[in-house]
C-alpha positions as CSV (number, residue, x, y, z in Angstrom):
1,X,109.7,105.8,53.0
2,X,106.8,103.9,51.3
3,X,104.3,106.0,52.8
4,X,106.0,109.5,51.4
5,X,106.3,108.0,48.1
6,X,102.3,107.0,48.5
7,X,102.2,110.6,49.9
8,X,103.8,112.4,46.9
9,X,102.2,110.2,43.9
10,X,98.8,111.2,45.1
11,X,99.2,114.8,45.7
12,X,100.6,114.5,41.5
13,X,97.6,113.0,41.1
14,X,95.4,115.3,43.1
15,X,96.9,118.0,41.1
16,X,96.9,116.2,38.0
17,X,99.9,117.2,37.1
18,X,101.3,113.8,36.0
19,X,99.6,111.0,33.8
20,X,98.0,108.4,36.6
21,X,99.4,105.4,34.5
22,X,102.9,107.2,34.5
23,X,104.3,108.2,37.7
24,X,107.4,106.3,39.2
25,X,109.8,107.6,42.0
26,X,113.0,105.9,43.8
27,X,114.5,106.7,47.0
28,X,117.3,105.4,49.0
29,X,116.8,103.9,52.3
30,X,119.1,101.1,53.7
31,X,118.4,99.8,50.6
32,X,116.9,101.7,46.9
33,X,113.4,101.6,46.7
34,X,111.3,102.1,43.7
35,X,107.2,102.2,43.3
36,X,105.0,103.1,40.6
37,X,104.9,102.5,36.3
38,X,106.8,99.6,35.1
39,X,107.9,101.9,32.2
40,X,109.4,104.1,34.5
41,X,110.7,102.6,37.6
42,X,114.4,101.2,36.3
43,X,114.8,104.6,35.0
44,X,114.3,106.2,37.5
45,X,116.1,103.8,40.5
46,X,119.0,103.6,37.5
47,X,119.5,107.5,37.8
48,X,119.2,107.6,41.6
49,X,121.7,105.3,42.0
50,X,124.1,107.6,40.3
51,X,123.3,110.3,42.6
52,X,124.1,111.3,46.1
53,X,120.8,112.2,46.9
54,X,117.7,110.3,48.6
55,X,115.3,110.5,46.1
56,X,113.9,111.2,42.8
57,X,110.3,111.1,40.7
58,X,110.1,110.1,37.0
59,X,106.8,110.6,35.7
60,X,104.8,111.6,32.5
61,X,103.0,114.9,32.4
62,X,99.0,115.1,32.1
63,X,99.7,117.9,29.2
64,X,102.5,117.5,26.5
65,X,103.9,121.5,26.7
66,X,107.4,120.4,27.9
67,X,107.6,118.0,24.9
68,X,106.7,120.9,22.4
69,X,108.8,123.0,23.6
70,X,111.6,120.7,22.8
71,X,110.1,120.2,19.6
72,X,110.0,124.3,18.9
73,X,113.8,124.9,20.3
74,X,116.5,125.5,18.2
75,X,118.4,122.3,17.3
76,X,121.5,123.9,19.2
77,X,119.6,124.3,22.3
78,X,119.5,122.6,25.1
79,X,118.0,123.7,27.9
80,X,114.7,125.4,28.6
81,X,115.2,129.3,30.2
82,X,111.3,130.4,31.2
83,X,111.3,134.2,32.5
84,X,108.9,133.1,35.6
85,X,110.2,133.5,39.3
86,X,109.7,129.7,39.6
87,X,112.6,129.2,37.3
88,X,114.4,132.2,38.0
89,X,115.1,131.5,41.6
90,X,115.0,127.7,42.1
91,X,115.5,126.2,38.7
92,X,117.7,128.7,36.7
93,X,117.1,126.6,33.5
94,X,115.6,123.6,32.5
95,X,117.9,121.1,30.5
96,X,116.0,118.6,28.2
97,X,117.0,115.4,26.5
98,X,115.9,114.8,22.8
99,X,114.5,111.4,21.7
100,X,116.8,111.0,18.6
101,X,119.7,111.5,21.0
102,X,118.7,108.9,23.3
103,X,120.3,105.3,23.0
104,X,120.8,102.8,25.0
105,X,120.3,103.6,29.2
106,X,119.7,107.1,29.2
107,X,120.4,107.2,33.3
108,X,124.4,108.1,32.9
109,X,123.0,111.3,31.2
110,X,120.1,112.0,33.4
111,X,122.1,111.8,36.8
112,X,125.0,114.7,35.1
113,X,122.4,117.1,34.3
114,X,120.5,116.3,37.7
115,X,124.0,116.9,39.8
116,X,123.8,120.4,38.5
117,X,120.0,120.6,38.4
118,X,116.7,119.7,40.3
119,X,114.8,118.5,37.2
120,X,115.6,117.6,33.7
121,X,112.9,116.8,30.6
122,X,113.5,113.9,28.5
123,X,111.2,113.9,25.4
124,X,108.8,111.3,24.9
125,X,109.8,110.1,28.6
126,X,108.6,112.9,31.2
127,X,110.1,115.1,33.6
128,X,112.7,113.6,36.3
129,X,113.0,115.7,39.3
130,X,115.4,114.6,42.4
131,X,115.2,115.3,45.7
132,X,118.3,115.8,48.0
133,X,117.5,114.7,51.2
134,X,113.8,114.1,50.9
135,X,110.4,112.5,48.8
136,X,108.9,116.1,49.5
137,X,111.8,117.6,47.2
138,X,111.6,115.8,44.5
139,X,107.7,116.3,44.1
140,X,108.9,120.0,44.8
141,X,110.9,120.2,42.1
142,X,108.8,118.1,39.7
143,X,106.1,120.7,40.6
144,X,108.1,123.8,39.5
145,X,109.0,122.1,36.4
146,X,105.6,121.8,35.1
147,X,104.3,124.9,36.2
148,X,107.1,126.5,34.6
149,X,107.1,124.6,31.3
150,X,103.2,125.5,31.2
151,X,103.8,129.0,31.5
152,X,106.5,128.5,29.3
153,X,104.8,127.3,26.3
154,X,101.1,129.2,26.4
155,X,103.8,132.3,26.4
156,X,105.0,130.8,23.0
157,X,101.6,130.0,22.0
158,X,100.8,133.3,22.0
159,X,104.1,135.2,20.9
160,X,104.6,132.5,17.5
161,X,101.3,130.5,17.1
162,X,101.2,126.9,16.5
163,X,103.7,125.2,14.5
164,X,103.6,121.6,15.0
165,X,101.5,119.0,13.9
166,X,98.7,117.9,16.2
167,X,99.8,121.1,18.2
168,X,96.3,122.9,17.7
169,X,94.4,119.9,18.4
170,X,96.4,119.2,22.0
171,X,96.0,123.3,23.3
172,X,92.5,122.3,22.0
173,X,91.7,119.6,24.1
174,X,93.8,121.3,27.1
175,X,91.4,124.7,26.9
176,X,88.2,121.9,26.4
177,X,89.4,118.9,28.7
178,X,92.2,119.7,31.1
179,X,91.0,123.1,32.2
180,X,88.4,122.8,34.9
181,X,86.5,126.3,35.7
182,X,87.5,128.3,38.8
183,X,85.4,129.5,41.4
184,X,84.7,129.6,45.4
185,X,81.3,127.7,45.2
186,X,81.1,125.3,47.8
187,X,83.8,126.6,49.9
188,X,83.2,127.7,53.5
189,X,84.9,131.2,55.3
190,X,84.4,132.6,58.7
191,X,82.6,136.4,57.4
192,X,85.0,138.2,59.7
193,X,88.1,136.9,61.3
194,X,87.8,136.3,64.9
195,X,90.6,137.4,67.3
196,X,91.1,133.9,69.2
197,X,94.5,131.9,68.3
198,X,93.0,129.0,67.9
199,X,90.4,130.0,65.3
200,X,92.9,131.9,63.2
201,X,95.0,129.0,62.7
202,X,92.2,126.9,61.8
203,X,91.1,129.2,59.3
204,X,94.4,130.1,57.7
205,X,94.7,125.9,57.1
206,X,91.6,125.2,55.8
207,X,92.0,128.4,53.1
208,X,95.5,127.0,52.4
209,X,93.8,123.6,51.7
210,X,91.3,125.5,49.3
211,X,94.5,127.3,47.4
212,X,96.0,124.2,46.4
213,X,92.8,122.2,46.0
214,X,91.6,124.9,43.4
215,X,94.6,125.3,41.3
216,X,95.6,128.9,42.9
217,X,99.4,127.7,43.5
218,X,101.4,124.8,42.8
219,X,104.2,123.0,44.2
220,X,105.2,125.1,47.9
221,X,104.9,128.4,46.9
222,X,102.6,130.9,47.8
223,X,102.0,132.4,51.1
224,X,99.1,133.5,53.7
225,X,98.7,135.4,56.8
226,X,96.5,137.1,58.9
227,X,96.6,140.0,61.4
228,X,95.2,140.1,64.8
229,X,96.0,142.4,67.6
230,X,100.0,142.9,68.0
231,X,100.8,139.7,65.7
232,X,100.6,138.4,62.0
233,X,99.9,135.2,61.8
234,X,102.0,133.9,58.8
235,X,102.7,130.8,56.6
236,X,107.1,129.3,57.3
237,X,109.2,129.8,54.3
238,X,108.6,126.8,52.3
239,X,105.2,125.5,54.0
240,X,102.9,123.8,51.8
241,X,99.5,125.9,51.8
242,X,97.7,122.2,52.3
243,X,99.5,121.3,55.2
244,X,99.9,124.6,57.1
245,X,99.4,122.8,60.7
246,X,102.2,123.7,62.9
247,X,103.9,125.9,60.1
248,X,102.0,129.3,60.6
249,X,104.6,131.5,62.7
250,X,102.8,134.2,65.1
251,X,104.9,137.7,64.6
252,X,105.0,141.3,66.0
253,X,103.4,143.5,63.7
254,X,106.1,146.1,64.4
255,X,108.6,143.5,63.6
256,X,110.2,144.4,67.7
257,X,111.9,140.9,67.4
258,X,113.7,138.1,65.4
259,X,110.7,135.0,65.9
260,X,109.5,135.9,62.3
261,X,113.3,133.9,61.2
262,X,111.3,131.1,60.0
263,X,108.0,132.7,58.6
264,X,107.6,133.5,54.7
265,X,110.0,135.8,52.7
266,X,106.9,137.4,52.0
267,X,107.1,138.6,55.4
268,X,107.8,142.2,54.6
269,X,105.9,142.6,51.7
270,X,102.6,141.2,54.2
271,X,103.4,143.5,56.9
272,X,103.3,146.9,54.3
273,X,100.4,145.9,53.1
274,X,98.8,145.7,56.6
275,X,100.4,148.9,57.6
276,X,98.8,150.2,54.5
277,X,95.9,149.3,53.9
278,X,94.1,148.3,57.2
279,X,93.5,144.7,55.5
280,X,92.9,141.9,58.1
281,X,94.2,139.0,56.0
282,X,96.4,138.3,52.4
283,X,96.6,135.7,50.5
284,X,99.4,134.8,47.7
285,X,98.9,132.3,45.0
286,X,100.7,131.9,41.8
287,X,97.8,131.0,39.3
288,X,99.2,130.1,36.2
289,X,97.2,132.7,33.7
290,X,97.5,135.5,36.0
291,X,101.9,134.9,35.5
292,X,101.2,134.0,31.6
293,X,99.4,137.7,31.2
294,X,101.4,140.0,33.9
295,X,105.1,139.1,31.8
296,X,103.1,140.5,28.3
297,X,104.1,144.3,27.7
298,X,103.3,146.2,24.7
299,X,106.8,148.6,25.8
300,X,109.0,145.9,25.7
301,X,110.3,146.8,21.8
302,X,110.6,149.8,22.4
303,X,111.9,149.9,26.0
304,X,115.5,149.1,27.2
305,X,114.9,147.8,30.4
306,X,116.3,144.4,30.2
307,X,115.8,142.7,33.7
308,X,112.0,143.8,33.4
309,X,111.2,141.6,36.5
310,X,112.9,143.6,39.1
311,X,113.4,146.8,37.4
312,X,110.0,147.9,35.7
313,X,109.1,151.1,37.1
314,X,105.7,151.0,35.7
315,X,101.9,149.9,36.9
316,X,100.6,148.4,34.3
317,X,96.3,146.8,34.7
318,X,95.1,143.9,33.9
319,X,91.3,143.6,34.6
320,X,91.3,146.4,37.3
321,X,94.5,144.8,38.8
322,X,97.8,146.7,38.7
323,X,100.4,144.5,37.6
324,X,104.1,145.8,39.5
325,X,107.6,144.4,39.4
326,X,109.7,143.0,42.1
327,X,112.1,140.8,43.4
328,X,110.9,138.7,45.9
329,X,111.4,138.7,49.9
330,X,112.6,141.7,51.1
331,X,113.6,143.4,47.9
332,X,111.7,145.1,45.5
333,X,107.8,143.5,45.9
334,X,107.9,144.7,49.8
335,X,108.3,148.3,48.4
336,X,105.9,148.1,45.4
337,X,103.0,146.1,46.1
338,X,101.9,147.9,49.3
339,X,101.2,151.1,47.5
340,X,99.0,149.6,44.8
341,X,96.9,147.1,46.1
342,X,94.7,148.7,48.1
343,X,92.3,150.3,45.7
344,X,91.1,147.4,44.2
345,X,92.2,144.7,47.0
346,X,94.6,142.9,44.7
347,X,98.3,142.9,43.0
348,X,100.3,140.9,39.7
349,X,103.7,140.9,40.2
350,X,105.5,140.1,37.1
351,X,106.0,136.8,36.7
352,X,105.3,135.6,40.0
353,X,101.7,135.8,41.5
354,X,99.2,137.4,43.1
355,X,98.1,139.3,46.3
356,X,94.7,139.6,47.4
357,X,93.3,141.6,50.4
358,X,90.4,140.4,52.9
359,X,89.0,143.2,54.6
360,X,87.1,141.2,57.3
361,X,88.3,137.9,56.4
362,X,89.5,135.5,53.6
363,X,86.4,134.8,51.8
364,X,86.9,138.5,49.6
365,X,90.5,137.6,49.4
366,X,89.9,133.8,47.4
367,X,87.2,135.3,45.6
368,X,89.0,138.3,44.3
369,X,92.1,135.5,43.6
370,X,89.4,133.6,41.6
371,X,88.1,136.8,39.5
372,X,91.7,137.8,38.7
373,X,92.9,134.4,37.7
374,X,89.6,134.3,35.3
375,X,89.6,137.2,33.7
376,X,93.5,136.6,32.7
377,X,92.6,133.0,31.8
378,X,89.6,134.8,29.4
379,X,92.2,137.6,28.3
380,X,94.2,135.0,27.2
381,X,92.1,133.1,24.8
382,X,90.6,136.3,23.6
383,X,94.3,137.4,22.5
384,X,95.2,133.6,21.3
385,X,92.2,134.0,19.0
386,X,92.4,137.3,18.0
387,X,95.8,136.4,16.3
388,X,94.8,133.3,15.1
């Protein structure tokens, strides 16, 4: 158990997603084990203990957006609603603790809200994310938590401004600190994709590895595949794209029988795109600008389509990209990405991520995920300072 929680602390770190000085997590083994800040650690073995699950993370995010959103909610509030899939399908809300509520032990509270949730914010404190059965899924759901409260709150950034002391200064110092620049250099990809077993796999984990290592998708989301012959090669539901070994599932391209049960719910979506577009490889990330910038729509006040995720019939651009709705697996992104992605080799879907095709291999596909993911991250700050 040790070893996981060593596991799951550095991959926070590696993503640098939690504060280095303030990660803690507990699990329960034959007996409750906690590891990491002293600030942290009776919290979170006090809430654990209150739960029937295995495990759970405590830490202190690397950039304070969950604590100002707190700060900018409505005093009756309370609970978080982001409009990204992240949230949508695995979180459903976000419920948050203020600091003038807390008093005394705050783990009674915590281990309520976590029976009913997978992670909760507690102001001033952090985010505390448990895990059911496993270390994995509370670093899972930690992960969704702050890419959803990031997305979250540069939406609100640029919808109402800054209104909170120090607020400026912090997006400041995340835009000038935090933010590291995005690109492919030093990265190595076969130029054409061979047809050997062996060296697909290899190359569909090592550009996993790159996805997560360059801040294309967080947490276990995200898929990749490749096509060879009769079979798509194809990341399992759930896989993290760093640790793809043994987790790709081989599938008949004309989907003739059932062994694709375990691959992606992308699956459908990747196999219209092949069938459309002649494309030897896809990837799907979900890079935080490109979700920011595909849920902004200047026909939102004047249109009266409420569940705009799913039932948008319109192709809107970003860049040179369209930008489609969809609900994920086999619903409404099989039927609307294939169509649209071929012209330029890439595809937003609102609120949820990007396609991106390789021809030959997946060094066009990462570098077209790169150049689609900056030019929203530069679209961004243009319109941030073009209403400031």
């Amino acid at each position: 158990m040790r070893d996981q929680i060593d596991k799951y602390t550095g991959k926070l770190l590696a993503d640098r997603s939690a504060c280095p000085d303030g990660i803690a997590f507990a699990a329960q083994d034959d007996v409750l084990i906690t590891a990491g800040a002293q600030g942290l650690v009776e919290l979170a073995g006090n809430t654990l203990s209150r739960l029937n699950s295995l495990a759970l993370v405590a830490a202190r995010p690397s950039l304070p957006f969950a604590d100002f959103l707190i700060a900018r909610a409505d005093e009756q509030e309370e609970c978080i609603v982001p409009q990204d899939t992240e949230t949508r399908t695995f979180l459903h809300d976000i419920p948050f603790l203020r600091q003038k509520d807390l008093s005394g032990d705050p783990s009674p509270v915590l281990a309520k809200l976590l029976g009913n949730r997978k992670g909760v914010i507690v102001e001033g404190v952090g985010i505390v994310a448990v895990g059911a059965i496993t270390v994995e899924q509370a670093f899972i759901n930690y992960s969704s938590v702050f890419h959803s409260t990031f997305v979250k709150y540069l939406q609100d950034v640029l919808a109402d401004g800054f209104r909170l002391p120090g607020e400026r200064e912090a997006f400041e110092a995340f835009r000038s600190q935090w933010l590291r620049p995005l690109s492919a250099v030093g990265l190595e990809f076969v130029p054409s994709l061979p047809g050997d077993k062996e060296a697909i796999l290899a190359e569909i984990e090592r550009v996993g590895h790159y996805t997560v290592e360059r801040g294309l998708v967080d947490s276990f989301f995200g898929n990749i595949s490749a096509v060879a012959g009769e079979l798509i090669y194809i990341s399992q539901t759930a896989a993290s794209l760093d640790e793809l070994k043994g987790c790709i599932d081989p599938v008949p391209a004309d989907n003739s029988s059932t062994t694709g049960i375990t691959a992606s719910s992308e699956l459908l979506a990747h196999r219209k795109i092949y069938e459309q577009t002649g494309s030897r490889v896809i990837l799907h990330g979900h890079p935080k600008f490109a979700v920011v910038m595909s849920m902004l729509c200047d026909r939102k006040k004047e249109c009266s389509i409420k569940d705009c995720w799913k039932d948008c019939p319109h192709v809107r651009d970003l860049g040179g990209t369209p930008v489609v709705a969809g609900e994920i697996g086999a619903g409404g992104l099989a039927k609307r990405v294939p169509p649209v992605i071929g012209a330029s080799g890439s595809a937003i879907v609102y609120g949820h991520g990007v396609f991106t095709l390789g021809r030959e291999g997946f060094g066009e596909a990462f570098a077209t995920m790169v150049d689609v993911e900056n030019f929203c991250r530069e679209e961004y700050f243009r319109r941030v300072e073009e209403m400031l």
